[in-house]
MARROSE-498944 format. One record per residue (C-alpha): residue number from 1; residue in one letter; chain; y, x negated, z negated. Coordinates in Angstrom, 3 decimals, decimal comma, padded with zeros to 6 digits. Example, Ala and Ser with C-alpha at 12.3 -4.5 7.8 and 13.67 -1.06 7.14 Angstrom:
<recs>
<k=1; r=A; c=A; c2=-004,500; c1=-012,300; c3=-007,800>
<k=2; r=S; c=A; c2=-001,060; c1=-013,670; c3=-007,140>
</recs>
This chain:
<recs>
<k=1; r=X; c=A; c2=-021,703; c1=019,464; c3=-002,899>
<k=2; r=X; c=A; c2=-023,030; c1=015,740; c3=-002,765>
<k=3; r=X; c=A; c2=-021,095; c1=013,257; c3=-001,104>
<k=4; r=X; c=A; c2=-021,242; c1=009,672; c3=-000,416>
<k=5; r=X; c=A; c2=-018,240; c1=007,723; c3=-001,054>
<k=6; r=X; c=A; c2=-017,158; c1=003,911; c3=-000,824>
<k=7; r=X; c=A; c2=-014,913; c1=002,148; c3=-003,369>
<k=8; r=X; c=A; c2=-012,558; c1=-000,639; c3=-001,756>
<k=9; r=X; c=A; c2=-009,903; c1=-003,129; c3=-003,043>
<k=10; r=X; c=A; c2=-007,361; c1=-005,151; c3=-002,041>
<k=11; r=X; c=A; c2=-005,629; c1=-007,611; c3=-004,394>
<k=12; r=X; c=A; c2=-006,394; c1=-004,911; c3=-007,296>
<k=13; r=X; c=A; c2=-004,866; c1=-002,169; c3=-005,605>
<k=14; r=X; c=A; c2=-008,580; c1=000,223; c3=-005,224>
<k=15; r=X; c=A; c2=-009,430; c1=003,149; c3=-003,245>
<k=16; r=X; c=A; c2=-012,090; c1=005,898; c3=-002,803>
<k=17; r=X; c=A; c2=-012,702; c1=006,596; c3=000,353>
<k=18; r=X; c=A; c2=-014,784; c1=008,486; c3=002,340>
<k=19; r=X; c=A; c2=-016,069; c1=008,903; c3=006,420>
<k=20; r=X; c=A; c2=-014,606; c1=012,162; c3=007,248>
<k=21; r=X; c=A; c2=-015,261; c1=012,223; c3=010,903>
<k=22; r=X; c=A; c2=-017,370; c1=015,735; c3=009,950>
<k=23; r=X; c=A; c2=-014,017; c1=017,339; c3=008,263>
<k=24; r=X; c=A; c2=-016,676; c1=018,141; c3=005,274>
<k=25; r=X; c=A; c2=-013,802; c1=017,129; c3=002,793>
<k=26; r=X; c=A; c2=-011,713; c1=019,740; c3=001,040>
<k=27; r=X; c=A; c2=-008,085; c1=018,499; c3=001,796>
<k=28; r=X; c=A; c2=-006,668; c1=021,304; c3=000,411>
<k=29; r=X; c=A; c2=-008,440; c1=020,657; c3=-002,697>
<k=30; r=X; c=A; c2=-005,736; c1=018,392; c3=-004,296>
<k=31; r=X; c=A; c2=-007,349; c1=018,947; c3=-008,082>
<k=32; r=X; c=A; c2=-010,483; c1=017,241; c3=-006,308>
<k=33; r=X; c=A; c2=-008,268; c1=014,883; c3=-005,330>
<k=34; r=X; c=A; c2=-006,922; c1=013,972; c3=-008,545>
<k=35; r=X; c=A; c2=-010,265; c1=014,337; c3=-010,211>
<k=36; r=X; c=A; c2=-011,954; c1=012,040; c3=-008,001>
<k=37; r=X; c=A; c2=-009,065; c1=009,271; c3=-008,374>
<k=38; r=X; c=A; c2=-009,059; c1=009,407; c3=-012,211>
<k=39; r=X; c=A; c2=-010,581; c1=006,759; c3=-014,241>
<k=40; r=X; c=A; c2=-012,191; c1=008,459; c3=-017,080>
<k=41; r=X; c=A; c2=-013,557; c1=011,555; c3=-015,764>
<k=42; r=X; c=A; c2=-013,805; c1=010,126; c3=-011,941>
<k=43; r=X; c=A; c2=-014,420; c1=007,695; c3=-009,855>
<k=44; r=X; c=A; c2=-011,662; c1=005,674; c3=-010,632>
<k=45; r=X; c=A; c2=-008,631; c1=004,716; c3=-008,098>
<k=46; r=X; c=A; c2=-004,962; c1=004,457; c3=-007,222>
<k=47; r=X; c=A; c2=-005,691; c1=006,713; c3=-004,354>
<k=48; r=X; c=A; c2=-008,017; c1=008,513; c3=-002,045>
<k=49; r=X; c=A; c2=-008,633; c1=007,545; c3=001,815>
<k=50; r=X; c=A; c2=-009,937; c1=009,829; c3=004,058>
<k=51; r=X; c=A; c2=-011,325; c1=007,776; c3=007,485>
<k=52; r=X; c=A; c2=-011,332; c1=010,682; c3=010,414>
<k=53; r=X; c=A; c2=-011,442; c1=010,922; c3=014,228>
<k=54; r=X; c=A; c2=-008,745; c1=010,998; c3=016,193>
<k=55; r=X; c=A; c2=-008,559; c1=011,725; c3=020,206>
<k=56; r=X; c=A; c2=-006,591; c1=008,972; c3=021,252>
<k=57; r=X; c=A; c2=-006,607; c1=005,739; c3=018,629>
<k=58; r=X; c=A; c2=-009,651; c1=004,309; c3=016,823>
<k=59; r=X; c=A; c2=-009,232; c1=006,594; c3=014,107>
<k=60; r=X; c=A; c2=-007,163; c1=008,463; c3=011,611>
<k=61; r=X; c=A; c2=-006,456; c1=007,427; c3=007,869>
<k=62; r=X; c=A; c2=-005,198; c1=010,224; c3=005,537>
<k=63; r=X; c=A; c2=-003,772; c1=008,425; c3=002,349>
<k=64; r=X; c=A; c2=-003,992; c1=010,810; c3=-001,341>
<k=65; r=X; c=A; c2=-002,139; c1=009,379; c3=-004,237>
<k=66; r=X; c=A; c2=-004,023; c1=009,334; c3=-007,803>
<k=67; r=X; c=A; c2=-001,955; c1=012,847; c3=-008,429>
<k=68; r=X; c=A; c2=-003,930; c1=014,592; c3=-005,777>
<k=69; r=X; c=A; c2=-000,783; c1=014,667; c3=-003,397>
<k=70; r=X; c=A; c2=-000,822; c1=013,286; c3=000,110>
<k=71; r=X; c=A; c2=001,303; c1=010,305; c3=000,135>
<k=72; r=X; c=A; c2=003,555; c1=008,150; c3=002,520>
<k=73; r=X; c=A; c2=001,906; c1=004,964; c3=004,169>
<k=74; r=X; c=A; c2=-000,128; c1=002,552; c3=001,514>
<k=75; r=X; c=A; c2=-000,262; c1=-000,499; c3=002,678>
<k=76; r=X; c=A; c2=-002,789; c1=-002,208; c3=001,031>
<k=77; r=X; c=A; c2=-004,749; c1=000,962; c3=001,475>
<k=78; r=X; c=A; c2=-004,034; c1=000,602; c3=005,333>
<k=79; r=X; c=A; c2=-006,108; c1=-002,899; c3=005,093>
<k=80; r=X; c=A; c2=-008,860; c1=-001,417; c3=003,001>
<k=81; r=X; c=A; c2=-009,963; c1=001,394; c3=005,774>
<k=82; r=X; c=A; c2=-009,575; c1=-001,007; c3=008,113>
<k=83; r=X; c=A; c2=-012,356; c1=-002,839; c3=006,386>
<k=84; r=X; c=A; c2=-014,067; c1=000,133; c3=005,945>
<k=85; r=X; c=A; c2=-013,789; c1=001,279; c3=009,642>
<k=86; r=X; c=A; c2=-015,262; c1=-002,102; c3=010,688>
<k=87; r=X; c=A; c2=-017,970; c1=-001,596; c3=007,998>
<k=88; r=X; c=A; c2=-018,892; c1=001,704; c3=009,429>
<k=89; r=X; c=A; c2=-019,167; c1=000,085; c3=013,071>
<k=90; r=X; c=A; c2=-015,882; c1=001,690; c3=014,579>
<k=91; r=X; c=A; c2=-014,279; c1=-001,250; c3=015,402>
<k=92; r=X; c=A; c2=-014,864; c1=-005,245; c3=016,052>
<k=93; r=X; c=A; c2=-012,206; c1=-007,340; c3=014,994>
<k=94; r=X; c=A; c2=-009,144; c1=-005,273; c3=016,424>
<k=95; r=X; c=A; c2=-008,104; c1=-002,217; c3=015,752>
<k=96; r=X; c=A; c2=-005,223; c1=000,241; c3=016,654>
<k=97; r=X; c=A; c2=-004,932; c1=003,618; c3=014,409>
<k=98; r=X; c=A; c2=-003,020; c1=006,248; c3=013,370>
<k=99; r=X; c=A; c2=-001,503; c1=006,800; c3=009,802>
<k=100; r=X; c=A; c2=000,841; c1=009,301; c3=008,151>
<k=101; r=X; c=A; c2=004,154; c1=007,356; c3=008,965>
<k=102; r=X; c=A; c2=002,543; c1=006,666; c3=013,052>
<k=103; r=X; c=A; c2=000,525; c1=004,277; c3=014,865>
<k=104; r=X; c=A; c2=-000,798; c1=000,731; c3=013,213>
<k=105; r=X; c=A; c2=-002,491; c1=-002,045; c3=014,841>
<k=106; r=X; c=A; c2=-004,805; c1=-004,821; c3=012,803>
<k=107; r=X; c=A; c2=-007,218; c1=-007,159; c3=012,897>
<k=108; r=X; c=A; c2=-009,951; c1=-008,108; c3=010,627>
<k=109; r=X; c=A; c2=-010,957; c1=-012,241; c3=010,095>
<k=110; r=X; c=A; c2=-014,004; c1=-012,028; c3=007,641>
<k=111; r=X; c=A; c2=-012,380; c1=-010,295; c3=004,680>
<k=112; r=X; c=A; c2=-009,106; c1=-011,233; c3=005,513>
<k=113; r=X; c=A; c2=-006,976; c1=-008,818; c3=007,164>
<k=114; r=X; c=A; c2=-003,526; c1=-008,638; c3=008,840>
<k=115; r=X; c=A; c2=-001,687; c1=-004,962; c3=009,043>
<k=116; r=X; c=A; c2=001,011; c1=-004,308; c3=011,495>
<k=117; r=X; c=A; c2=003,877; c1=-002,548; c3=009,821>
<k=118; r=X; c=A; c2=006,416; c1=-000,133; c3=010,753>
<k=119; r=X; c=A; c2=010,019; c1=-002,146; c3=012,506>
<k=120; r=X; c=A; c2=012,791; c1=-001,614; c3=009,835>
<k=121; r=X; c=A; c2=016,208; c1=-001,160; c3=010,490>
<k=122; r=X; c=A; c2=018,237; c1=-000,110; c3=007,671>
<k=123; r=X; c=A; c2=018,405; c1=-001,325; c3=003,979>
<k=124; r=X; c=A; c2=020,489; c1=000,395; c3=001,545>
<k=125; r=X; c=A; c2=022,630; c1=-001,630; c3=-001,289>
<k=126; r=X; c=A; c2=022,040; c1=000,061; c3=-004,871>
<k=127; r=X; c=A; c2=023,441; c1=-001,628; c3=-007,989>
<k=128; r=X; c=A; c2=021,573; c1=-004,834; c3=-008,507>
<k=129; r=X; c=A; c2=019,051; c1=-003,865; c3=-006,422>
<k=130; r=X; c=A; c2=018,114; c1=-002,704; c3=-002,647>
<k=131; r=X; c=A; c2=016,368; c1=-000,151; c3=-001,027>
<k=132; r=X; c=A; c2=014,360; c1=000,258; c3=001,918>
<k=133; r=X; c=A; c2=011,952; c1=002,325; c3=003,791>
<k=134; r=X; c=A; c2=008,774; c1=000,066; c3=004,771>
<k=135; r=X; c=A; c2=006,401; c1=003,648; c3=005,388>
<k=136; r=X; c=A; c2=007,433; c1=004,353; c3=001,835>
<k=137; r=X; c=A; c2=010,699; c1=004,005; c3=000,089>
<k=138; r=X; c=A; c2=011,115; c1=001,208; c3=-002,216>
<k=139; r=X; c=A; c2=013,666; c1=-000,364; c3=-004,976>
<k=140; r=X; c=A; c2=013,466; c1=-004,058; c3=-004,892>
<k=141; r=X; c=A; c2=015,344; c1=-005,421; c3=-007,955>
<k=142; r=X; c=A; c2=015,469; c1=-008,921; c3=-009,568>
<k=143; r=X; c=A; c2=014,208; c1=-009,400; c3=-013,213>
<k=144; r=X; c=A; c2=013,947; c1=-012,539; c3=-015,153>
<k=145; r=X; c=A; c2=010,698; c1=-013,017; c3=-017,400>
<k=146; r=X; c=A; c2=008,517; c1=-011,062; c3=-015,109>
<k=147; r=X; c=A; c2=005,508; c1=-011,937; c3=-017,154>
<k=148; r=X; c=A; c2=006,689; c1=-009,962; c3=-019,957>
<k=149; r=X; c=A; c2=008,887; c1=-006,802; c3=-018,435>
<k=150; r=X; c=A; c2=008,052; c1=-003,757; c3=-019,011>
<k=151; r=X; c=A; c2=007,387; c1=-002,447; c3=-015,571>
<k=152; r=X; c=A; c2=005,541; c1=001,278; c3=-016,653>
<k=153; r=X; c=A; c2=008,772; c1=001,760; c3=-019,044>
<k=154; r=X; c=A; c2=011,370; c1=000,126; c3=-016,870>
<k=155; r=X; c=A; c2=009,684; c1=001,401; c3=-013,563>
<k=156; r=X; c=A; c2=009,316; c1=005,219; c3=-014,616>
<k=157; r=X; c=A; c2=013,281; c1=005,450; c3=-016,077>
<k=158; r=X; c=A; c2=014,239; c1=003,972; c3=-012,504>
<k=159; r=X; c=A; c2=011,975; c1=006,317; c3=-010,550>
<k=160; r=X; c=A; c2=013,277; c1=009,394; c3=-012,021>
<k=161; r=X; c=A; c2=016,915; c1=008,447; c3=-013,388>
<k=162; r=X; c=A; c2=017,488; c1=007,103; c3=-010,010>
<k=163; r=X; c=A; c2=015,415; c1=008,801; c3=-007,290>
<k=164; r=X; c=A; c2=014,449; c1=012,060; c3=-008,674>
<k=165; r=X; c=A; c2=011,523; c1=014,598; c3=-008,521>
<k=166; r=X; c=A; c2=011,149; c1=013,094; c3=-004,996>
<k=167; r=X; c=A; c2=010,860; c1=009,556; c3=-006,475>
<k=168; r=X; c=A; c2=010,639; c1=005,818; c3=-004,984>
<k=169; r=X; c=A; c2=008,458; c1=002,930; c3=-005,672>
<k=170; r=X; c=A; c2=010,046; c1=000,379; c3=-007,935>
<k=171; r=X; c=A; c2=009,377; c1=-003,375; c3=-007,612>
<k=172; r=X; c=A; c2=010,374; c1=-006,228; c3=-010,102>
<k=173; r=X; c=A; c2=010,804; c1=-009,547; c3=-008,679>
<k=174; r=X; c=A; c2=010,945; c1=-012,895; c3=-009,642>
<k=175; r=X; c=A; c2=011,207; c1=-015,980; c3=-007,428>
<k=176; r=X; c=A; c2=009,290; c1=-018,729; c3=-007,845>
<k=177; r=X; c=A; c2=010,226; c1=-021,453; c3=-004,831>
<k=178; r=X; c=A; c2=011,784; c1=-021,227; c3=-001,625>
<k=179; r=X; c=A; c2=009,002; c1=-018,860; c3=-000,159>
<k=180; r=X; c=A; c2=007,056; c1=-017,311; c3=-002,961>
<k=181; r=X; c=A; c2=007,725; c1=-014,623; c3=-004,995>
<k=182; r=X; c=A; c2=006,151; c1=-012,883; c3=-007,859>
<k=183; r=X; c=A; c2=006,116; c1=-009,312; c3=-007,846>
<k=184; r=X; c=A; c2=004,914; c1=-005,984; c3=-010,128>
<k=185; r=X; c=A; c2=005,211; c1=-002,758; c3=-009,451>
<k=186; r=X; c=A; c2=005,475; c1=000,581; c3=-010,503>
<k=187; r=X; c=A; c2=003,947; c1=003,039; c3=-007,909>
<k=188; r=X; c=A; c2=005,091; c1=006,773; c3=-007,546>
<k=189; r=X; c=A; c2=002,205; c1=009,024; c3=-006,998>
<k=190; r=X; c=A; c2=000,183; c1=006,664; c3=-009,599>
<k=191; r=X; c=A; c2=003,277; c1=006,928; c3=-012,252>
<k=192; r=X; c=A; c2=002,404; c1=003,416; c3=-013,652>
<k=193; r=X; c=A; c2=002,046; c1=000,030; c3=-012,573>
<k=194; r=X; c=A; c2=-000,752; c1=-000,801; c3=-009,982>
<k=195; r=X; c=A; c2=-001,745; c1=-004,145; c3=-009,740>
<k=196; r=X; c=A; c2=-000,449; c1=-004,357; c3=-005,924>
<k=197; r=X; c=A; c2=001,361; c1=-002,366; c3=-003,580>
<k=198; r=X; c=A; c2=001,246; c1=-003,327; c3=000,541>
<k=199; r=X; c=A; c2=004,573; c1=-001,697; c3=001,626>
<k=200; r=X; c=A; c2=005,846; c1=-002,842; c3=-001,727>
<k=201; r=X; c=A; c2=005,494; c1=-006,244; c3=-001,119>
<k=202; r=X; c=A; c2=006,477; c1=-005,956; c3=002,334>
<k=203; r=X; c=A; c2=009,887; c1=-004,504; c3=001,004>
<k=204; r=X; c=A; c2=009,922; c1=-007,323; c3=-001,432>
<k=205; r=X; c=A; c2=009,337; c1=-009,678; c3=001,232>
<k=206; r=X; c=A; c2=012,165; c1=-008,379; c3=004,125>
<k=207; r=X; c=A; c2=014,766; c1=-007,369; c3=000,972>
<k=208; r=X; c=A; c2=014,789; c1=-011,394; c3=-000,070>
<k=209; r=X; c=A; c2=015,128; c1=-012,269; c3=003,532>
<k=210; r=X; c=A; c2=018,273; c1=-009,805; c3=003,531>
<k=211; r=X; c=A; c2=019,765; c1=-011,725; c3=000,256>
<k=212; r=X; c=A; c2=019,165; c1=-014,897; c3=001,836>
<k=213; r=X; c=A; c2=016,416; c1=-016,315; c3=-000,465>
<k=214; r=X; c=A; c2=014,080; c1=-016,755; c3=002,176>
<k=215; r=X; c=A; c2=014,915; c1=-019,591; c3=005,196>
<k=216; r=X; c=A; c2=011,702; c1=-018,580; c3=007,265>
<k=217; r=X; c=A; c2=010,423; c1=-015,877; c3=009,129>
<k=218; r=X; c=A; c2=007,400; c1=-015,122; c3=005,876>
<k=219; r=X; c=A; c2=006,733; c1=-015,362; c3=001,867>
<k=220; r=X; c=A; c2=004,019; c1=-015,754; c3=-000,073>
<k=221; r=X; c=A; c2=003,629; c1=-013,016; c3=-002,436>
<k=222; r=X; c=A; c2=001,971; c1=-012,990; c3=-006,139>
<k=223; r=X; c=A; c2=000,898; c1=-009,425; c3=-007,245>
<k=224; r=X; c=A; c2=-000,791; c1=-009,039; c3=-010,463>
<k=225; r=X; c=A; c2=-003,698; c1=-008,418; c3=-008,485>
<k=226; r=X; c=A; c2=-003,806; c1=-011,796; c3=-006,090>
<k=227; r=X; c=A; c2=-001,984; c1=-012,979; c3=-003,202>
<k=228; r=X; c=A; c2=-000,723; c1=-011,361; c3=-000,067>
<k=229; r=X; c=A; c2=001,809; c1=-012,701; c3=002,810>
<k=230; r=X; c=A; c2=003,726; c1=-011,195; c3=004,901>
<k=231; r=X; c=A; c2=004,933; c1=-012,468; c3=008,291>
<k=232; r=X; c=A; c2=008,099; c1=-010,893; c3=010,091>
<k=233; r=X; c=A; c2=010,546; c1=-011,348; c3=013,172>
<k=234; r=X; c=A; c2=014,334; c1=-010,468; c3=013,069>
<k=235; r=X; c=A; c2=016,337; c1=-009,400; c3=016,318>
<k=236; r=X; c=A; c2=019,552; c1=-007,116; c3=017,345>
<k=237; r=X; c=A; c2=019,416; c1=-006,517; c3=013,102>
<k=238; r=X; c=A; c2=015,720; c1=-005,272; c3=012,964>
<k=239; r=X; c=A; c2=012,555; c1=-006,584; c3=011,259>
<k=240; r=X; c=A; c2=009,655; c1=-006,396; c3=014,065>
<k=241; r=X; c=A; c2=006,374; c1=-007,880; c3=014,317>
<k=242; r=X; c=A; c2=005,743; c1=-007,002; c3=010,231>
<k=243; r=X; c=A; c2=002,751; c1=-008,344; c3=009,119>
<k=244; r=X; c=A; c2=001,000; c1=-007,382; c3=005,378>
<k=245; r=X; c=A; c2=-002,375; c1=-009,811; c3=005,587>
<k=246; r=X; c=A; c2=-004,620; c1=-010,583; c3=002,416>
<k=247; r=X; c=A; c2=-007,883; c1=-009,719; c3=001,269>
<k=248; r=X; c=A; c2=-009,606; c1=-006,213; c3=001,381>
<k=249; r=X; c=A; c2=-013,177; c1=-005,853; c3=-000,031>
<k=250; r=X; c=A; c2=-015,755; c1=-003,094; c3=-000,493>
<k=251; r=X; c=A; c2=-016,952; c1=-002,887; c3=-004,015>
<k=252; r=X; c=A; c2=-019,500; c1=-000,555; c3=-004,481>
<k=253; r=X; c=A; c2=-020,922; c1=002,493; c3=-002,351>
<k=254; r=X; c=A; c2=-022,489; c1=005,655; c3=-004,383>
<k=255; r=X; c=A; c2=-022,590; c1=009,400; c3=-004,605>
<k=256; r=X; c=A; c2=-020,376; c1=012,407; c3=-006,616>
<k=257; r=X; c=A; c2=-021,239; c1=015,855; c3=-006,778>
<k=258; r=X; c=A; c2=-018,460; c1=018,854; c3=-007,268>
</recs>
């Protein structure tokens, strides 16, 4: 079979996706999957997006990790097929849809675009770090010497000494002012750093609020891939209103036969 996919990124973190709406894609196929997401033998991406119908929202996204698994929410992934969908002439400039982890609304401003996120209530104290569920679970620890850590090393002994077969996300911060905050992480699913992760940051972003290091209601985040804010309310011990906004771009359109 031929098919004609679209390669997205946003700030590093890329994506294959494809228009589904037909259901011609194998989903069970999760070695196609991981075939299509690896970088030597592939296409080439931190995960696969599937863009289908769906009978009451704009449309559905159905997130694949690199490993071929379906994953939790991706947020930066969440802004790229919202690109895409506005590419493909779904949508204008506002959009509500439907992801693994439940309903999302966004909008797009040129390449620019802002990505509601789930409310969170709870946030877990580990030692030295914290943990939180922002559509994917995440460990938010502080390093010092970012530049340098080991984050594929550090990240992967975390993941599994820690979290187990089941696994979390592992970010590495280090703060740079009042409101910005460098950030790497290393991505389950991937098993190695990705140069961005949109519910990671988000985590970052609402697990510094917790601690206190952030006065406002946003922070400026620097992934190794480029910059990304995030906006947020707090109320009756709740983060609403959670924004994940940066850039999303397509990068190249072609075809792959299996």
């Amino acid at each position: 079979m031929t098919a004609t996919f679209f390669k997205y990124q946003g700030t590093g973190n890329d994506f294959v996706l494809f228009d589904n709406r037909t259901l011609f894609f194998p989903k069970e196929n999760h070695e196609l999957v991981a075939f299509l997401c690896n970088r030597r033998f592939g296409i080439g991406a931190d995960g696969l997006i599937l863009l289908e119908n769906d009978d009451s929202l704009d449309f559905r996204m159905v997130y694949y990790n690199a490993d071929g698994k379906e994953g939790s929410m991706c947020g930066n992934g969440g802004r790229c097929v919202v690109a895409f969908a506005q590419f493909l002439g779904i949508i204008d400039e506002k959009t509500e849809f439907i992801a693994v982890d439940g309903p999302h609304s966004a909008t797009v401003n040129g390449t620019t675009v802002s990505l509601k996120m789930q409310d969170v209530k709870e946030l877990k104290t580990k030692p030295n770090a914290l943990y939180l569920n922002t559509g994917s679970p995440h460990h938010v620890q502080f390093v010092t010497n970012l530049e340098k850590f080991n984050v594929a090393k550090e990240g992967s002994k975390i993941r599994y000494g820690i979290y187990g077969a089941t696994g979390s996300n592992i970010n590495f911060v280090e703060q740079e002012s009042k409101d910005t905050f460098k950030v790497r992480t290393y991505e389950r699913g991937v098993e190695d750093e990705t140069l961005s992760c949109g519910t990671g940051v988000t985590a970052v972003t609402l697990a510094m609020h917790h601690l206190g290091k952030i006065n406002g209601n946003y922070a400026n985040i620097k992934a190794m891939g480029g910059n990304l804010k995030v906006e947020f309310d707090y109320s009756d011990n709740t983060y609403n209103n959670v924004h994940l906004i940066g850039e999303a771009k397509q990068v190249f359109k072609g075809e792959i036969s299996w």
